[in-house]
TORKOL-4160 file (C-alpha; in steps of 0.2 Angstrom, whole numbers, padded with zeros to 4 digits, m for minus):
347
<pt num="1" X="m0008" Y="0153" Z="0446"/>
<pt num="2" X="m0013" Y="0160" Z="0430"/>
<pt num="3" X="0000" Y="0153" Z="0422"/>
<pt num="4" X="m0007" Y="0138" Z="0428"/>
<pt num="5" X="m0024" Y="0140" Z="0419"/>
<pt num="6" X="m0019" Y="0146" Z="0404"/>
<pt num="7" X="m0009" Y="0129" Z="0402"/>
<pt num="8" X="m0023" Y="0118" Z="0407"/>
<pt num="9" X="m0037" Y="0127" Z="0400"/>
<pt num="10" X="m0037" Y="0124" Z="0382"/>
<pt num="11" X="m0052" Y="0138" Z="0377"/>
<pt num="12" X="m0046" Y="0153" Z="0386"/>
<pt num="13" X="m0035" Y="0167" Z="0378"/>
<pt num="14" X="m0018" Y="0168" Z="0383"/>
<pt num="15" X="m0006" Y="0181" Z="0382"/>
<pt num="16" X="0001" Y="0193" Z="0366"/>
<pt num="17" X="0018" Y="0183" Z="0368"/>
<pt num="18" X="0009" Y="0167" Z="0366"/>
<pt num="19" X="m0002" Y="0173" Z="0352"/>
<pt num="20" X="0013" Y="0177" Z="0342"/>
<pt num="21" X="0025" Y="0160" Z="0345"/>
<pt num="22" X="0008" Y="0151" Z="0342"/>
<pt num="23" X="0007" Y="0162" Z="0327"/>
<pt num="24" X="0024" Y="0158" Z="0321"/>
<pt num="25" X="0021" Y="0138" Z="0325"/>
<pt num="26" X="0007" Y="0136" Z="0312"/>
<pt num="27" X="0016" Y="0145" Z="0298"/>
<pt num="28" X="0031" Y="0138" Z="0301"/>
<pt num="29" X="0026" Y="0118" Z="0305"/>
<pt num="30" X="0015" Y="0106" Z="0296"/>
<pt num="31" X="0007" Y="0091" Z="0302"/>
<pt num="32" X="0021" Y="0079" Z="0294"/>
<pt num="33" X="0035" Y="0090" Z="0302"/>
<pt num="34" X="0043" Y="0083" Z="0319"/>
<pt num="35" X="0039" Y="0092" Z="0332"/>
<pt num="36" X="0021" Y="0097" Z="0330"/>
<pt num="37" X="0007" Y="0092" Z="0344"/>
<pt num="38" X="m0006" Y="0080" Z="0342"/>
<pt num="39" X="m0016" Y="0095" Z="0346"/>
<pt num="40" X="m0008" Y="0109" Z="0333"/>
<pt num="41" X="m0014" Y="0093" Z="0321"/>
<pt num="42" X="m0031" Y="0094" Z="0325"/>
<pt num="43" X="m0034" Y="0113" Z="0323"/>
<pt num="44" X="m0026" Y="0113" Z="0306"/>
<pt num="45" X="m0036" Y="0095" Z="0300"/>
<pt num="46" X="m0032" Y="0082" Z="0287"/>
<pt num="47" X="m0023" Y="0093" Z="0276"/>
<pt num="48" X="m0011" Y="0104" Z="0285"/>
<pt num="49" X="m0022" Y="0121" Z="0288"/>
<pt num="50" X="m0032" Y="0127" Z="0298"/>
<pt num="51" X="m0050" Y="0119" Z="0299"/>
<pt num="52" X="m0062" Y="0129" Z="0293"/>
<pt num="53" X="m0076" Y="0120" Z="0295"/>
<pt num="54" X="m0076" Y="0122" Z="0312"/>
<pt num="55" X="m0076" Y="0138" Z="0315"/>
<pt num="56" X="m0071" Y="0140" Z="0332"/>
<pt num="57" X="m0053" Y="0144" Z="0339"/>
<pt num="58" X="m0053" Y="0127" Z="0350"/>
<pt num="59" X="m0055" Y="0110" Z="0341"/>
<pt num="60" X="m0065" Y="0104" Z="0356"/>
<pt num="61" X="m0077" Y="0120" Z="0355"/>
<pt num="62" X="m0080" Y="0119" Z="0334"/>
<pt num="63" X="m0069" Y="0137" Z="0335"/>
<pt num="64" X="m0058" Y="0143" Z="0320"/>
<pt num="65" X="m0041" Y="0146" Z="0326"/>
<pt num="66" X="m0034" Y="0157" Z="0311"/>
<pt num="67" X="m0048" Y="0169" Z="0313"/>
<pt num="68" X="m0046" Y="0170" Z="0332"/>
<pt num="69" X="m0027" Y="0170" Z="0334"/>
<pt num="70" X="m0022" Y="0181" Z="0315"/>
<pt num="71" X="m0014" Y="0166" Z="0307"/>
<pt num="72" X="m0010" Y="0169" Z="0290"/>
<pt num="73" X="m0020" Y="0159" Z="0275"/>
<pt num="74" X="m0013" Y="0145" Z="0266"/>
<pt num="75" X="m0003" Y="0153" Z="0248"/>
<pt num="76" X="m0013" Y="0152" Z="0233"/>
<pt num="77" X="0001" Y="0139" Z="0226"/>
<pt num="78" X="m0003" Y="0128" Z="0240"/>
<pt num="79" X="m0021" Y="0124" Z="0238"/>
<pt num="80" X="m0020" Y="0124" Z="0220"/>
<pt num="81" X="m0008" Y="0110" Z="0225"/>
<pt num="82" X="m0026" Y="0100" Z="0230"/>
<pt num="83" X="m0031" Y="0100" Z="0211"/>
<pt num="84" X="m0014" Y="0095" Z="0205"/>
<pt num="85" X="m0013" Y="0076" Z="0206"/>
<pt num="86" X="m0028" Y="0075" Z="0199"/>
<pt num="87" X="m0027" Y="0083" Z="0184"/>
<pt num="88" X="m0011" Y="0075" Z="0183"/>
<pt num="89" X="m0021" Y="0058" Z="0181"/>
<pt num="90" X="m0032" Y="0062" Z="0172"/>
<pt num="91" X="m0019" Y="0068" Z="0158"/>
<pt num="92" X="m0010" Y="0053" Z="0157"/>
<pt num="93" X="m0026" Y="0043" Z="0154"/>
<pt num="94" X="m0028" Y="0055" Z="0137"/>
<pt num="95" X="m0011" Y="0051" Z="0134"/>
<pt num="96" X="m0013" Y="0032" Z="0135"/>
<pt num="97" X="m0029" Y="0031" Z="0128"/>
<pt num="98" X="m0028" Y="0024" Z="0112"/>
<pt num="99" X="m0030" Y="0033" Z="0097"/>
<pt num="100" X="m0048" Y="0030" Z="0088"/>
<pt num="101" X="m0047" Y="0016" Z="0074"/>
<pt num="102" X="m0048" Y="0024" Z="0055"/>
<pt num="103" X="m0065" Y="0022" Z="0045"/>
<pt num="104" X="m0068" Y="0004" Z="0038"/>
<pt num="105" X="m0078" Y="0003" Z="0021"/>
<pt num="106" X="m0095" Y="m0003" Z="0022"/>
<pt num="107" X="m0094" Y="m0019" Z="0014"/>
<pt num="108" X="m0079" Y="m0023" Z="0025"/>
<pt num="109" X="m0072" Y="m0029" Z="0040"/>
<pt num="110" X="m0059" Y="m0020" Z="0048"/>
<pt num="111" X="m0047" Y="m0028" Z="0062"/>
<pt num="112" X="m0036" Y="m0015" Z="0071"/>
<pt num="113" X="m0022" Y="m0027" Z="0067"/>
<pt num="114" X="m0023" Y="m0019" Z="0049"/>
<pt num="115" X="m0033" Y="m0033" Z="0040"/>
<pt num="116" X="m0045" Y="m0031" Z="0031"/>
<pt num="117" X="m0060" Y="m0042" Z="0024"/>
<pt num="118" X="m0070" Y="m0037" Z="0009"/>
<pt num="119" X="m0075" Y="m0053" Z="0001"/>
<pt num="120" X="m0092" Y="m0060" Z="m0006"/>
<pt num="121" X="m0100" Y="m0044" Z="m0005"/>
<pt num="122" X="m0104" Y="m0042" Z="m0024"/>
<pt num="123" X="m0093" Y="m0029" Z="m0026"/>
<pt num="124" X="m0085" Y="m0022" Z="m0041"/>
<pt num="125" X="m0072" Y="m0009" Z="m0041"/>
<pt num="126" X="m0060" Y="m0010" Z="m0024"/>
<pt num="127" X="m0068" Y="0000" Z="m0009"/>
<pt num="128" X="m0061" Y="0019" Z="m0008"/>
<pt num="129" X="m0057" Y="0025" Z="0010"/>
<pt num="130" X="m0045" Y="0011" Z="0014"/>
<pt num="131" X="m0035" Y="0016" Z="0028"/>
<pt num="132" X="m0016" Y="0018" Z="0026"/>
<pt num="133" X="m0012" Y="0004" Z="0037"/>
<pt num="134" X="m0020" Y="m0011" Z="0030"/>
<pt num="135" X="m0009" Y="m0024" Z="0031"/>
<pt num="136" X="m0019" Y="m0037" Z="0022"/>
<pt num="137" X="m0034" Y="m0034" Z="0009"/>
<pt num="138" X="m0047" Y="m0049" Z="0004"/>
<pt num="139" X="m0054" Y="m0046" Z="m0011"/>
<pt num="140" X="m0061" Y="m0063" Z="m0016"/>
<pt num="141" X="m0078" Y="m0068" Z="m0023"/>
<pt num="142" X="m0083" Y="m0053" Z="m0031"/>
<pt num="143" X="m0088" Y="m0046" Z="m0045"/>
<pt num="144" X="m0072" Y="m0034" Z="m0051"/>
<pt num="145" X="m0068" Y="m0035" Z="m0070"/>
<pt num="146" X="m0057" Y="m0022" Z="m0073"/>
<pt num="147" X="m0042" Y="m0015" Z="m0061"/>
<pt num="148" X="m0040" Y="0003" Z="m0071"/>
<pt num="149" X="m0026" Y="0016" Z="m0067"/>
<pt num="150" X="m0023" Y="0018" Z="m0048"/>
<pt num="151" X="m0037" Y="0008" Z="m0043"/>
<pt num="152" X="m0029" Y="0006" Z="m0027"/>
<pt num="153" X="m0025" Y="0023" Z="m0014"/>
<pt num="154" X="m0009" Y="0024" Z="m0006"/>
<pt num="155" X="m0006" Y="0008" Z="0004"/>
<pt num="156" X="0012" Y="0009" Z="0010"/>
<pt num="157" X="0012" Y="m0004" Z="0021"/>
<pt num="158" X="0001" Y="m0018" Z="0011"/>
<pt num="159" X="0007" Y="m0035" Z="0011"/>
<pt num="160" X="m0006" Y="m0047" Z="0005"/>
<pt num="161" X="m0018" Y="m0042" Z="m0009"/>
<pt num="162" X="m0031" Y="m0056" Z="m0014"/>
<pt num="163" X="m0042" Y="m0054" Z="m0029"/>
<pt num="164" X="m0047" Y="m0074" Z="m0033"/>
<pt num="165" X="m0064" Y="m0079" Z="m0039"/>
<pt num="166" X="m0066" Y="m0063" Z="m0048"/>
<pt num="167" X="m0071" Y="m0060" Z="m0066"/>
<pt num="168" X="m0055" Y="m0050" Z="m0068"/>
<pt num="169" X="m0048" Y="m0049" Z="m0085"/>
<pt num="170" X="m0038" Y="m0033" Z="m0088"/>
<pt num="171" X="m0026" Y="m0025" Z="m0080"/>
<pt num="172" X="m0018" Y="m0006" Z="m0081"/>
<pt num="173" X="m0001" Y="m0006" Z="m0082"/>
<pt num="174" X="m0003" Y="0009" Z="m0067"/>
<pt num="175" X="m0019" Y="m0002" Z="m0060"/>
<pt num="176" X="m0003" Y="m0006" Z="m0043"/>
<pt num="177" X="0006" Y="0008" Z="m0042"/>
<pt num="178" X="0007" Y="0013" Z="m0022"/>
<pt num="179" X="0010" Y="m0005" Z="m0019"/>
<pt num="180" X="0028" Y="m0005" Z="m0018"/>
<pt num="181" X="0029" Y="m0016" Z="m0001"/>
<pt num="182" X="0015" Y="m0030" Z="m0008"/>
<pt num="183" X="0024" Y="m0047" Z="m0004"/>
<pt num="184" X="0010" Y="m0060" Z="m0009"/>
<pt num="185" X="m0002" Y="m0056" Z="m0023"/>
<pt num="186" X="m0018" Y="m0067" Z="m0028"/>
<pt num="187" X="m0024" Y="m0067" Z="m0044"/>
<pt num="188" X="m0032" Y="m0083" Z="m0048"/>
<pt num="189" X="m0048" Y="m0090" Z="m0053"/>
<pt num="190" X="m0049" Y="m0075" Z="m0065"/>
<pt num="191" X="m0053" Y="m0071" Z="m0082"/>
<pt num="192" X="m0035" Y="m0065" Z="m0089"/>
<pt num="193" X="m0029" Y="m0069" Z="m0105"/>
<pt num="194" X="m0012" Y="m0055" Z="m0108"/>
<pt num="195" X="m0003" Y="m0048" Z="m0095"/>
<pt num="196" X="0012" Y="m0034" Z="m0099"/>
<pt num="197" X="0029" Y="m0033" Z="m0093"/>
<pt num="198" X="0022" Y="m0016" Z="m0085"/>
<pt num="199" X="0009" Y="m0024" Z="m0074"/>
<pt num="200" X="0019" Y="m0032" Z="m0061"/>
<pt num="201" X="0033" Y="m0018" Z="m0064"/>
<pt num="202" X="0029" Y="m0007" Z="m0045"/>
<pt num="203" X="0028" Y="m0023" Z="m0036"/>
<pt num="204" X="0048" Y="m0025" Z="m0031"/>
<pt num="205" X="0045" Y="m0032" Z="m0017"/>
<pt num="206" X="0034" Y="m0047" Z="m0021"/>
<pt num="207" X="0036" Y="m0065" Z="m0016"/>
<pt num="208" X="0022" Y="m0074" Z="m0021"/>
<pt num="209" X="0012" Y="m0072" Z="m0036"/>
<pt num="210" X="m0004" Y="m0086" Z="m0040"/>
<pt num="211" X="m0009" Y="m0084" Z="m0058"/>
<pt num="212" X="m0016" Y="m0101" Z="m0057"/>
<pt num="213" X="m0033" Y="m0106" Z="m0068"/>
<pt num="214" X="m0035" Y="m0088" Z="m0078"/>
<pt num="215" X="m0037" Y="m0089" Z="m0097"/>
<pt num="216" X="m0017" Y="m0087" Z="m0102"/>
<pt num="217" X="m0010" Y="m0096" Z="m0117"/>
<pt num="218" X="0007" Y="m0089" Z="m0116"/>
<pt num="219" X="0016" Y="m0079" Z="m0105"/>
<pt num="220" X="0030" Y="m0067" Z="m0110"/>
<pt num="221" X="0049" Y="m0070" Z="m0097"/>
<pt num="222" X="0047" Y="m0052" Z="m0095"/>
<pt num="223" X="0034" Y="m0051" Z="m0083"/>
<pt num="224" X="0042" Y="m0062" Z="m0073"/>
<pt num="225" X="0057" Y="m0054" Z="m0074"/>
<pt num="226" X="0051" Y="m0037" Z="m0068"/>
<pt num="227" X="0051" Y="m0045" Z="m0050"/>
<pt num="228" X="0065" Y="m0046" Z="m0041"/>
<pt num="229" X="0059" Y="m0053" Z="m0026"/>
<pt num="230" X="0047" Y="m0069" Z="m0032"/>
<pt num="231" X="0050" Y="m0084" Z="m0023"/>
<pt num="232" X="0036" Y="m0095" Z="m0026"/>
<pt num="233" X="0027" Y="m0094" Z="m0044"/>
<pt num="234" X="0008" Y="m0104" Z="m0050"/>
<pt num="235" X="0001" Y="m0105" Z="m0066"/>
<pt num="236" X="m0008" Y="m0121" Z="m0064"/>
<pt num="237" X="m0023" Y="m0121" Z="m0074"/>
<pt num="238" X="m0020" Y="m0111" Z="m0089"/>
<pt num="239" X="m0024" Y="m0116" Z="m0108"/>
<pt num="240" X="m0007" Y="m0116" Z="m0113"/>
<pt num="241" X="m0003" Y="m0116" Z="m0133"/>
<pt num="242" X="0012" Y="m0127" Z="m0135"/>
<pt num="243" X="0021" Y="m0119" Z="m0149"/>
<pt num="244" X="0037" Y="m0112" Z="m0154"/>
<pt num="245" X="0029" Y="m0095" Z="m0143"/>
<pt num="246" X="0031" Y="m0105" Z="m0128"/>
<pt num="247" X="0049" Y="m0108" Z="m0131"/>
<pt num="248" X="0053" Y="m0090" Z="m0123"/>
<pt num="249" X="0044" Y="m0095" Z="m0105"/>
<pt num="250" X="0048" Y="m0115" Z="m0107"/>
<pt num="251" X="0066" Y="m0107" Z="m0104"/>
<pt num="252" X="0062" Y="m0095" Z="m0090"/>
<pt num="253" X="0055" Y="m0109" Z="m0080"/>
<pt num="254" X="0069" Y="m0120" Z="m0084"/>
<pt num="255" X="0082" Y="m0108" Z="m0076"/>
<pt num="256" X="0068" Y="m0106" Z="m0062"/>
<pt num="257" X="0062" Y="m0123" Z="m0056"/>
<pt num="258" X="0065" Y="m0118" Z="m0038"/>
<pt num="259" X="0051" Y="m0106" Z="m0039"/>
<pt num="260" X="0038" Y="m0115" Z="m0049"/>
<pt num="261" X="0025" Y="m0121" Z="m0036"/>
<pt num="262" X="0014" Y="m0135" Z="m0044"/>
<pt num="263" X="0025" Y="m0142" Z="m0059"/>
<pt num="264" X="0014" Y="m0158" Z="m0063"/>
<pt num="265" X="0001" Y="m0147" Z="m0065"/>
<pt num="266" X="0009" Y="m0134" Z="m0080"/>
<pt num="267" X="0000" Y="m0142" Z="m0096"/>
<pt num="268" X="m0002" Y="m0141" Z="m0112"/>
<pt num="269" X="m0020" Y="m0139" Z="m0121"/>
<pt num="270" X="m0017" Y="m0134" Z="m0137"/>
<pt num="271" X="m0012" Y="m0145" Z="m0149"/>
<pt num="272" X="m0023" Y="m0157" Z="m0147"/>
<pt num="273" X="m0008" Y="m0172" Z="m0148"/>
<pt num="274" X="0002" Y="m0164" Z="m0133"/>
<pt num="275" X="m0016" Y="m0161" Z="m0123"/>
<pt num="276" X="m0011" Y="m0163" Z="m0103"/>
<pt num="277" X="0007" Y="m0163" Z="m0108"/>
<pt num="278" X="0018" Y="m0156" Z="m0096"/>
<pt num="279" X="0028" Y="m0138" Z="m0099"/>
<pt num="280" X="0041" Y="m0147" Z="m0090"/>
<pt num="281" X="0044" Y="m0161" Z="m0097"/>
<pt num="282" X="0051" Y="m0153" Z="m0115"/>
<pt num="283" X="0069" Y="m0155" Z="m0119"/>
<pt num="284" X="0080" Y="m0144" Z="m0129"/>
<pt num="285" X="0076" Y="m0156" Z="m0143"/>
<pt num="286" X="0057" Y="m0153" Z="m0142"/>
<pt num="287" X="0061" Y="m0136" Z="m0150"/>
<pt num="288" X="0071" Y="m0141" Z="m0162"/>
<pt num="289" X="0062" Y="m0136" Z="m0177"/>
<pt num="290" X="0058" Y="m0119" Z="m0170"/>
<pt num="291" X="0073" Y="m0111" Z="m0180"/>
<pt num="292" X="0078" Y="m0094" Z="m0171"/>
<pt num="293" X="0072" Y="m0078" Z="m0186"/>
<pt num="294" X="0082" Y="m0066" Z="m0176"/>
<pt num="295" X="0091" Y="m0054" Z="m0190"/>
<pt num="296" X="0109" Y="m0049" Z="m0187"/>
<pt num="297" X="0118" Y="m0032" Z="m0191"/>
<pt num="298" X="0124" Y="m0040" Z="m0208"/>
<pt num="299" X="0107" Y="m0045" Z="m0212"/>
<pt num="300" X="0100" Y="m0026" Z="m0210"/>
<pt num="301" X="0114" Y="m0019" Z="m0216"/>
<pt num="302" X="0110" Y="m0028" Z="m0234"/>
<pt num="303" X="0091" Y="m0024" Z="m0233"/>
<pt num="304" X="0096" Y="m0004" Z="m0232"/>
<pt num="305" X="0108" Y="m0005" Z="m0247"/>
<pt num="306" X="0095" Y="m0017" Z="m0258"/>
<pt num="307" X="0079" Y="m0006" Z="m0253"/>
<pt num="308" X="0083" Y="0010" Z="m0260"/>
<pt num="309" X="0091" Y="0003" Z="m0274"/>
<pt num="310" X="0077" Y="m0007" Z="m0279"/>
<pt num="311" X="0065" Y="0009" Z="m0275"/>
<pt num="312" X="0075" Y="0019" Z="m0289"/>
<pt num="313" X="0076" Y="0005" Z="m0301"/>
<pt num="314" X="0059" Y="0002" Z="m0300"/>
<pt num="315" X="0053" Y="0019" Z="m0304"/>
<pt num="316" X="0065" Y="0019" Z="m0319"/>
<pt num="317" X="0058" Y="0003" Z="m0328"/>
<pt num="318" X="0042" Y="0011" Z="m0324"/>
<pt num="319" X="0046" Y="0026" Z="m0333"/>
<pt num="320" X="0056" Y="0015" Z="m0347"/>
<pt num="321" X="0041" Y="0004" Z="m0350"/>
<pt num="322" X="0028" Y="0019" Z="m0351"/>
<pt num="323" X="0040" Y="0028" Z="m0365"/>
<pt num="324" X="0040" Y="0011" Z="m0375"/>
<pt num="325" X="0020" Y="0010" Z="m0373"/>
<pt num="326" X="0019" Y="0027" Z="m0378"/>
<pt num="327" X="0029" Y="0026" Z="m0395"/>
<pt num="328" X="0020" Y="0010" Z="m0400"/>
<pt num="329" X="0002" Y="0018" Z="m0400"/>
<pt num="330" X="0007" Y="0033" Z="m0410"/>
<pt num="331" X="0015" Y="0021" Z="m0425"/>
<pt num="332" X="m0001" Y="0011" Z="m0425"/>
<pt num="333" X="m0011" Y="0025" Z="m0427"/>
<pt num="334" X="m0001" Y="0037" Z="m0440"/>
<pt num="335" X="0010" Y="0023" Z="m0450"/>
<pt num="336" X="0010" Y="0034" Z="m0466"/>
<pt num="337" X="0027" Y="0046" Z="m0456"/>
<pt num="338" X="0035" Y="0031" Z="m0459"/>
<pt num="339" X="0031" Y="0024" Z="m0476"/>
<pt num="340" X="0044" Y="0030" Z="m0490"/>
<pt num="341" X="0034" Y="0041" Z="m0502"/>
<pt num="342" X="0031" Y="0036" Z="m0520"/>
<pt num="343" X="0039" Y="0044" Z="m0534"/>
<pt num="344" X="0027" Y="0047" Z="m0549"/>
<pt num="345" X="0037" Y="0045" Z="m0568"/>
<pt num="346" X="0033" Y="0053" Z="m0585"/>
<pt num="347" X="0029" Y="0039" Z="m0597"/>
């Protein structure tokens, strides 16, 4: 009979026998494990220990069952198991936020793609504090008249550089150095009148070079030939002087049609009979009276032996002559050393 009522009433106490398999059942059993009554769920709530909120050893009468039967507390590992997950999230949110976008010049726009726009803002040096991940830089419309030694900061991954509508007209052979990747350089609508074989010399990997209306009357081959890479070539625009100094570039363009963008618009202005005429359209006979001055080894071999020996013959006539001068003012001025003296006789 007391058996009886310790099975069917929930809220008594039963035996020390039942206390320790009850024991033994929570430690040992979790709500997700088979086996475990509806009711063992309900005294250790949501989580799978005992509820504490209660505070009463029957679910029914708010009691709490580890207080009032000696079951042991959760492990520390185990409730610090409650915080896991979300600290978890929350550091793969910092991981996968992206990383902030590098300071932009204040009289540019900065894309995250790595272009950036700095035109029509009256500048007139190139902004500093470019980020090393430009990709493309707009220059245009300014006021820049000089690009001086390492005007530029590191920019290894520049492609496009474009300076037209500038009042540029000097370049420093170092002005690009840093620019190694540059494909597609814009220089047009500028003031330049000389350009060096050394300007262009860092940019080995550009394509695409627009020297189109500058000031340039000729151009020397090896500008052009210090890039490997050029594929497309404009220079449109120019006053070129059509003289036997053009000869030299009339030749480079010949072996590089392909890459001359714009023929019908390469034109003579100077002189004033081949005015509009096009570069292109001159022949090998157009330069026929342009005689080539280049000396051989013979030719300086002859100009050493002569020199020296026309230096030492020189200085002896020199010294010849001033020994003739000298004797011929001493016997105008005492002739009498060489007059025959007179011989008085006795009469």
């Amino acid at each position: 009979m007391d058996a009886k009522r310790q099975r069917e009433g929930g809220g008594e106490q039963c035996s020390g026998e039942c206390v320790r398999l009850r024991g033994a059942e929570h430690v040992h059993r979790f709500p997700w494990q088979p086996g475990t009554s509806a009711r063992h769920r309900r005294v250790l709530g949501g989580d799978g220990y005992p509820d504490k909120a209660t505070g009463s050893g029957d679910p029914a009468g708010g009691g709490n069952p580890a207080a009032e039967i000696g079951e042991p507390s959760p492990p520390w590992w185990a409730a610090m198991g409650r915080w896991r997950v979300p600290s978890t999230v929350l550091v793969c949110l910092l991981l996968l936020r992206p990383p902030p976008l590098p300071a932009c010049p204040a009289a540019c726009r900065c894309s995250s793609s790595g272009e950036v726009d700095c035109s029509a803002h009256a500048l007139r040096e190139v902004p500093q504090g470019l980020a090393t991940n430009t990709s493309s830089l707009w220059l245009g419309y300014n006021f820049i008249t000089v690009l001086g030694p390492r005007s530029f900061p590191a920019l290894p991954g520049l492609l496009l550089l474009s300076l037209p509508h500038n009042r540029l007209g000097l370049i420093h052979r170092q002005a690009l150095m840093g620019l190694g990747a540059l494909q597609e350089l814009d220089l047009s609508n500028n003031y330049l009148t000389v350009l060096t074989p050394e300007t262009f010399l860092p940019l080995t990997s550009l394509a695409m070079l627009n020297l189109g209306s500058n000031r340039l009357e000729e151009l020397e081959p090896e500008v052009l030939q210090s890039l490997p890479q050029l594929r497309a070539l404009l220079l449109q625009d120019n006053p070129w002087v059509c003289s036997c100094d053009i000869m030299p570039l009339w030749r480079w363009l010949n072996h590089n049609r392909e890459k001359v963008q714009e023929k019908t618009l390469l034109l003579c202005r100077v002189p004033e009979q081949l005015n509009k005429y096009p570069i292109m359209a001159f022949g090998n006979e157009s330069f026929r009276q342009c005689q080539d001055t280049s000396l051989s080894a013979r030719h300086y071999l002859v100009f050493l032996t002569i020199g020296p020996f026309s230096f030492l013959a020189s200085i002896f006539f020199c010294t010849f002559m001033g020994f003739i001068t000298v004797v011929y003012h001493n016997l105008r001025r005492e002739p009498h050393f060489w007059r025959r003296p007179r011989i008085c006789r006795g009469h």
